[in-house]
C-alpha positions in Angstrom: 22.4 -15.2 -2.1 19.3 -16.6 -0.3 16.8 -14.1 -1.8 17.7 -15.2 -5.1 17.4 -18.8 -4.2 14.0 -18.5 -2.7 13.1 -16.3 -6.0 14.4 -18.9 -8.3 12.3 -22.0 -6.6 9.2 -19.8 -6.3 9.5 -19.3 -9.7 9.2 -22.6 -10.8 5.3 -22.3 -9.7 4.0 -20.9 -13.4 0.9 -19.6 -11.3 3.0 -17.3 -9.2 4.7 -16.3 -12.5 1.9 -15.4 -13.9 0.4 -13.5 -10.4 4.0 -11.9 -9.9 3.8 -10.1 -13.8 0.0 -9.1 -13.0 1.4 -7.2 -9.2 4.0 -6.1 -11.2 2.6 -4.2 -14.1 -0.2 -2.9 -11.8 1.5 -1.4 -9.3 4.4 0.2 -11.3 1.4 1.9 -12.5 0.2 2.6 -9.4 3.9 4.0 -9.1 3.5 6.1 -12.3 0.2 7.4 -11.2 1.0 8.4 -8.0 3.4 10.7 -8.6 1.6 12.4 -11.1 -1.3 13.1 -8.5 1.2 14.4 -6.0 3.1 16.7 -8.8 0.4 18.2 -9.8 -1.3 18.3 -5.9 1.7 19.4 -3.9 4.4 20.5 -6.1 3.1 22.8 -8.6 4.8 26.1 -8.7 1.3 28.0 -8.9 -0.1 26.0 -6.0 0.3 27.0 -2.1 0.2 24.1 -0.6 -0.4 23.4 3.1 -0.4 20.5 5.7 -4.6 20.8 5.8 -4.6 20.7 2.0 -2.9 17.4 2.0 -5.0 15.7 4.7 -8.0 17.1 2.6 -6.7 15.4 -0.5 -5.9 12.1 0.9 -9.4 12.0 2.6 -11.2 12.6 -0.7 -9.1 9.8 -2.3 -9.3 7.0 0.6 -11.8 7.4 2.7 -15.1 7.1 0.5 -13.1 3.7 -0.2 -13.7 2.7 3.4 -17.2 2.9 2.0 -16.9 0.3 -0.3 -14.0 -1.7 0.8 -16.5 -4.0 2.8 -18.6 -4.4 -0.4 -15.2 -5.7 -2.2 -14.2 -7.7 0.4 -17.4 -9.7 -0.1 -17.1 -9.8 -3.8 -13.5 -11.4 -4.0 -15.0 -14.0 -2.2 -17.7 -14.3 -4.4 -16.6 -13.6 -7.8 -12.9 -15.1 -10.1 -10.3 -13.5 -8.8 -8.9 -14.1 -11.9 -11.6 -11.6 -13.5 -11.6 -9.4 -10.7 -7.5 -8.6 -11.2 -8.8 -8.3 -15.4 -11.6 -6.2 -15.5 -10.0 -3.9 -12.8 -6.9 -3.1 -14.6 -9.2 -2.4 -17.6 -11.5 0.0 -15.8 -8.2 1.5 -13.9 -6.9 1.9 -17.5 -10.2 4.3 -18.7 -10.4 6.3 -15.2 -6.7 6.7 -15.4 -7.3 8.0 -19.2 -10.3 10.2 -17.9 -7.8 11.5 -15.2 -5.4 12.8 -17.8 -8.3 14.7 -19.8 -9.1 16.2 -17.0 -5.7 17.7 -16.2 -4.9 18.8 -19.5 -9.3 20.9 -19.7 -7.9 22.3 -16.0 -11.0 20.9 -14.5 -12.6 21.6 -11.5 -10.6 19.9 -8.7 -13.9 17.9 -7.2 -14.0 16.3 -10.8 -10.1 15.9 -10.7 -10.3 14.3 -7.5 -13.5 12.4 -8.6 -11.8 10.5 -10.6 -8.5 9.9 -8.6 -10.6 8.3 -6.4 -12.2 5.9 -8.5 -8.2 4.8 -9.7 -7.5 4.2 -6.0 -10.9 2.5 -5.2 -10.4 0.0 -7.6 -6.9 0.0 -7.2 -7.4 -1.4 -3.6 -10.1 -4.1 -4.6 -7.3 -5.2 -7.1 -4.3 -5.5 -4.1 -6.4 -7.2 -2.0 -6.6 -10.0 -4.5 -3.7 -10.4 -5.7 -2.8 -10.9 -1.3 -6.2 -13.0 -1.2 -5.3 -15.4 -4.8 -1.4 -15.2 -3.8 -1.8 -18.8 -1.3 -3.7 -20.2 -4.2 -0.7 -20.6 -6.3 2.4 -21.8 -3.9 2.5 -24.3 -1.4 2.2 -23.6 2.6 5.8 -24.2 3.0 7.0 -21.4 0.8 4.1 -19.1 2.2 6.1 -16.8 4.3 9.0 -16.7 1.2 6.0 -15.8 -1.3 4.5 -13.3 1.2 8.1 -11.4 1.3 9.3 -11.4 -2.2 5.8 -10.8 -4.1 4.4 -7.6 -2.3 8.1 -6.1 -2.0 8.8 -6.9 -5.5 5.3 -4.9 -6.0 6.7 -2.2 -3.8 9.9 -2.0 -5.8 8.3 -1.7 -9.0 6.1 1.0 -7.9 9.2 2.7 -7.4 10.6 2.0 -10.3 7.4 3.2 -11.6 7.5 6.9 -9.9 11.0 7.0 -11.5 9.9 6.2 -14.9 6.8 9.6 -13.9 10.1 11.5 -13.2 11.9 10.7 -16.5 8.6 11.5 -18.4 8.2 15.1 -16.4 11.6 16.0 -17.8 11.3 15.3 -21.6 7.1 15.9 -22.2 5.3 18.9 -22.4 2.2 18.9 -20.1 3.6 16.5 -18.5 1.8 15.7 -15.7 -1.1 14.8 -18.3 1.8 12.6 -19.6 2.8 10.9 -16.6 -1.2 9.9 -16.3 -1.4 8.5 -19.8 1.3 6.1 -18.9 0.1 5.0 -16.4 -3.2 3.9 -17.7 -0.7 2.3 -20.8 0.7 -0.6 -17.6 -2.3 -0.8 -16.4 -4.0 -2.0 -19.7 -0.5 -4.1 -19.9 -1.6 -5.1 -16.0 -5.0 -6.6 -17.8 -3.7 -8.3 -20.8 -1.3 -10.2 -18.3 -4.5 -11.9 -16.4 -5.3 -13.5 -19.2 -2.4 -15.8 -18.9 -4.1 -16.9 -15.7 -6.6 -19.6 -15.8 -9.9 -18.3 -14.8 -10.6 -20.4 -11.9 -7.0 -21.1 -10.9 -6.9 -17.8 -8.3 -10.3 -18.7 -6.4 -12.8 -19.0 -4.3 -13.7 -22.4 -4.7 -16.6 -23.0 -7.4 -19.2 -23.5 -4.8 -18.4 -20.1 -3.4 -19.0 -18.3 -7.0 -21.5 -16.0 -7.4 -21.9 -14.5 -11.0 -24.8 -11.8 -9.6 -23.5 -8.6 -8.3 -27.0 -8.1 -6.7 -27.1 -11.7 -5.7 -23.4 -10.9 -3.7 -24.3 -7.8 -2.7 -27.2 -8.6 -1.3 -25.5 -11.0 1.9 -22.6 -8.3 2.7 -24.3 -7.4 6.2 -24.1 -11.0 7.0 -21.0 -12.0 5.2 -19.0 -9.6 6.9 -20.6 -10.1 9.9 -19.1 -14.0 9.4 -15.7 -12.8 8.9 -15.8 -10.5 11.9 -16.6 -13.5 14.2 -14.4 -15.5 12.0 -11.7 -13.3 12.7 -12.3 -12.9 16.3 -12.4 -16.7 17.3 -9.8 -17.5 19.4 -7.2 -19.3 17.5 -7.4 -16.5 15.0 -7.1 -14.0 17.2 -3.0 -13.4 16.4 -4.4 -12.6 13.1 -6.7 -10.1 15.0 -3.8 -8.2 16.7 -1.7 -8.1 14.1 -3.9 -6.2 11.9 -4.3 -3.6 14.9 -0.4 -3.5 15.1 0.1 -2.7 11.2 -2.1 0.1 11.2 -1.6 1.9 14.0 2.2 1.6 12.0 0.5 2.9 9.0 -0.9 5.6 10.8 2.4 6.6 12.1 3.8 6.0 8.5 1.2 8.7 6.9 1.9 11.3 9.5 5.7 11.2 8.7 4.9 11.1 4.7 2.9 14.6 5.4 5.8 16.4 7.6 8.1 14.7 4.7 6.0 16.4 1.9 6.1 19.4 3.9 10.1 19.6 4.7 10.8 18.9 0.8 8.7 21.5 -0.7 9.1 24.4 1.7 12.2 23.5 4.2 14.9 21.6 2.8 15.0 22.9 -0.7 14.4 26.3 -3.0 12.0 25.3 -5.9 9.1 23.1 -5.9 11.3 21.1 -9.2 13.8 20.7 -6.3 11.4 19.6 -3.4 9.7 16.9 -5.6 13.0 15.5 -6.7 14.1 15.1 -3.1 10.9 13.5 -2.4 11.4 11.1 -5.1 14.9 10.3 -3.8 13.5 9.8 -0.5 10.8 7.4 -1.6 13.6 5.7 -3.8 15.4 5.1 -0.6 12.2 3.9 1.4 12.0 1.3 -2.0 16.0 0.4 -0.7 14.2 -0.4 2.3 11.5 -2.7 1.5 13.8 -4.1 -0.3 16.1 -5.0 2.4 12.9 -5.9 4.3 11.8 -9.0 1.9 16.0 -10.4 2.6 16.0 -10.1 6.5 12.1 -10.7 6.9 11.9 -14.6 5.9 14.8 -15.4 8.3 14.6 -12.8 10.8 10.2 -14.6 10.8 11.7 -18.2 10.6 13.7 -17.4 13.9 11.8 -14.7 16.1 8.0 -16.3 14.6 6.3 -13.6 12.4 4.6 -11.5 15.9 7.7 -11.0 17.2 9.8 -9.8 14.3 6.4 -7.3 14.2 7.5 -6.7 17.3 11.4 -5.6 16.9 10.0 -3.3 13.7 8.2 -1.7 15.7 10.9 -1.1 18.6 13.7 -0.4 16.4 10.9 2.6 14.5 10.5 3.7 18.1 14.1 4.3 19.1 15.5 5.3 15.3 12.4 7.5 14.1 12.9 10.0 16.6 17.2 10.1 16.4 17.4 10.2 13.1 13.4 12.7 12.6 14.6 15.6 15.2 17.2 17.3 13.9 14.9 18.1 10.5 18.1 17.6 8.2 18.0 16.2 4.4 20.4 13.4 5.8 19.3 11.6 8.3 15.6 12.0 7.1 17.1 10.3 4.0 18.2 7.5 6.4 15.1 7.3 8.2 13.3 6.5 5.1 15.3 3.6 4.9 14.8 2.7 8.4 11.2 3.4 8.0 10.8 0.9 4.5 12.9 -1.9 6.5 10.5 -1.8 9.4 7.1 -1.3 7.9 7.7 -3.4 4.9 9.0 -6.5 7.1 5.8 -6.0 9.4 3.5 -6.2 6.8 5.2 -9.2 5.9 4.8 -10.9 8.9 1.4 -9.5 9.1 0.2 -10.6 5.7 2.0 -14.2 6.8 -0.3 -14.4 9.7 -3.4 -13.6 8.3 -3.2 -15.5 5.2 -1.7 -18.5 7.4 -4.9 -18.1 9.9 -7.7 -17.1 8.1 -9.8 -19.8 5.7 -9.8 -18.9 1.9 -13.2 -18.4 2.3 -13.0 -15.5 4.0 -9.6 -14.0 2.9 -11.0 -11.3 0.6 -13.0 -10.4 3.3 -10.4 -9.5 5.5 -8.3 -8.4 3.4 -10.4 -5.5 2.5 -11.0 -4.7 5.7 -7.3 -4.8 6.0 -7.1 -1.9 3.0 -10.2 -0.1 4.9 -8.0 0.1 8.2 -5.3 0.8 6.2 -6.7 3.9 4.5 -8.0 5.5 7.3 -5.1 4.7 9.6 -3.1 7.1 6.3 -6.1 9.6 6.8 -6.4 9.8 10.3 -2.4 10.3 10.9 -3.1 13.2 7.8 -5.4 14.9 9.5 -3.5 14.9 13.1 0.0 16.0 11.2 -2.3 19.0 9.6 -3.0 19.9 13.0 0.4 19.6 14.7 2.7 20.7 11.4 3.7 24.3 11.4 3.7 26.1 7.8 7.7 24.7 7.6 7.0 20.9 8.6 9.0 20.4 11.5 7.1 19.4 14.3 8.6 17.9 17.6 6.0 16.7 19.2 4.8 15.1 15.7 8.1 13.3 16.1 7.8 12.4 20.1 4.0 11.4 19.3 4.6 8.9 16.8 7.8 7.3 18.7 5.4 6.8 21.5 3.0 5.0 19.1 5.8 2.8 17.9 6.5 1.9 21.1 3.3 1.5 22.1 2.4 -1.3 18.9 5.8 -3.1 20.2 4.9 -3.4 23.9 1.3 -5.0 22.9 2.5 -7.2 20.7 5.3 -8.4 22.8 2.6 -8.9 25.9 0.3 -10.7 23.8 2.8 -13.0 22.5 3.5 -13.9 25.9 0.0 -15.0 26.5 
């Protein structure tokens, strides 16, 4: 099998050994913790949960990140990236710790969400360099490979990770507490992994390093400024419209997630047990999907060229979404997850590919932030419209019609522009 293939000779690079263990620990975490926050959010028995509710909730957790994200974008690269992946677990590890505290002392939910959104803030800063570090430690050649396998692999084991949150809901008492705790037990593992790493093996180069956060800090106006032009130069600009393309399809992938959240707890099923075990299914599908994404992608890439395989994900969301999204039935939203994985996952490949393969390593953690900052309030943004157009059920037709439109939209761009 190909996949495999490509796995085992990727492998053989000790640093991406090393960089795969440290994505992989962290986000099954991220997994873990995830659906803890959405148990105890959306599907708690006690709780009435609403369309506005979630798109309040995910603002509160992602967009005072946009806030910062510029700020980390500077620091990864200014600072080890090796250090920046080992003190971030760590911290991730306390906060998550605090988080679980704070469910079992039914705190106040501006504290509760306080501290979720310190996880995810330095969760981000911690994704974007393990994408800024990952060229650092494999060859150009195997770029595009790397770029499918490692962030899918990352994807799967965050799905592994909300399973294991599933198992631990059925066998412990306060469980959602529980579920926190072990999350913050991989992240501390996600730490202790980085140390395998050599410190200056990830990045920037040594004459980039800046030890001082105020000494960082203090250029971020002008750094970013920099990476702005630097993205916007005309043989970068494919890297430019790509990152427009992937999340406008974020943004369409957050408004389905809401009418999804929606369906499961109050359409499709009885109980809010039942509604968050179809939603775990679902997502454990989506998984299947990214899965499938990181086979197809590398050749599907090697023979269309990464813009247009963006390109036919977006066209094949376009037509599917809406056939398989209308009818509001368990089984073909089941299969649109799939669909949905396979398409965003193998653009964000391609996406990731192009960036990483156009932009200097100088400014990558730049960008890459500002990747994660489009990113989060692309997911916000699509909230806060699905709040507006869901119904108290979740289904929504023109919800459905409006993001087809968007997919089609993202593929008839990219396909002009790649004839230019």
């Amino acid at each position: 099998m190909a996949v495999v293939r490509d796995l085992r000779v990727l492998l053989r690079f000790q640093g991406f050994r090393r960089l795969l263990a440290v994505r992989l620990l962290s986000q099954g975490a991220d997994g873990v913790y995830q659906v803890a926050l959405a148990a105890y959010v959306v599907f708690s028995p006690e709780k009435q949960t609403s369309a506005a509710a979630i798109a309040s909730a995910m603002a509160v957790l992602l967009l005072p990140y946009s806030l910062v994200g510029p700020f980390a974008g500077v620091l990864l690269d200014r600072w080890r990236r090796r250090q920046v992946l080992l003190y971030g677990s760590l911290l991730r590890a306390l906060l998550a710790s605090a988080t679980a505290l704070l469910i079992l002392g039914h705190a106040p939910d501006w504290l509760f969400y306080t501290s979720a959104l310190c996880v995810t803030a330095v969760n981000r800063f911690v994704l974007s360099g393990l994408s800024a570090a990952l060229p650092r430690v494999v060859d150009t050649e195997r770029l595009v490979i790397a770029n499918s396998l490692s962030p899918t692999a990352g994807t799967l084991a965050a799905t592994a990770g909300g399973g294991l949150a599933f198992v631990v809901r059925l066998v412990a008492a306060d469980s959602d507490a529980a579920v926190v705790l072990v999350g913050a037990a991989l992240y501390l593992c996600a730490g202790l992994a980085s140390l395998a790493i050599a410190r200056e093996l990830l990045g920037p180069d040594r004459e980039l390093v800046q030890p001082r956060v105020a000494t960082a800090v203090a250029g971020t106006a002008r750094d970013l400024v920099a990476g702005v032009r630097h993205l916007a130069a005309p043989r970068r600009r494919a890297a430019a419209w790509a990152l427009v393309a992937m999340s406008l399809m974020r943004f369409c992938y957050g408004g389905l997630l809401v009418m999804l959240l929606m369906l499961c707890r109050y359409t499709l099923t009885s109980s809010a047990d039942e509604g968050l075990a179809l939603l775990g299914l679902a997502l454990g599908i989506s998984g299947a999907g990214f899965f499938a994404a990181a086979v197809v992608t590398p050749w599907a890439a090697g023979w269309l060229g990464p813009g247009r395989w963006i390109v036919a994900c977006a066209a094949a969301a376009a037509v599917l979404e809406p056939a398989l999204g209308l009818p509001f039935a368990t089984v073909p939203l089941l299969i649109a997850a799939f669909v949905l994985g396979l398409t965003t996952q193998g653009a964000k490949i391609a996406t990731d590919t192009i960036i990483q393969s156009f932009v200097e390593d100088g400014f990558r953690g730049r960008i890459f932030s500002v990747y994660d900052v489009l990113f989060n309030v692309a997911f916000v943004g699509a909230a806060a419209v699905a709040a507006l157009m869901l119904p108290p059920d979740g289904r929504s037709v023109p919800l459905v019609v409006t993001i087809a439109v968007i997919y089609a939209a993202v593929a008839a761009t990219m396909a002009r522009f790649g004839r230019q």
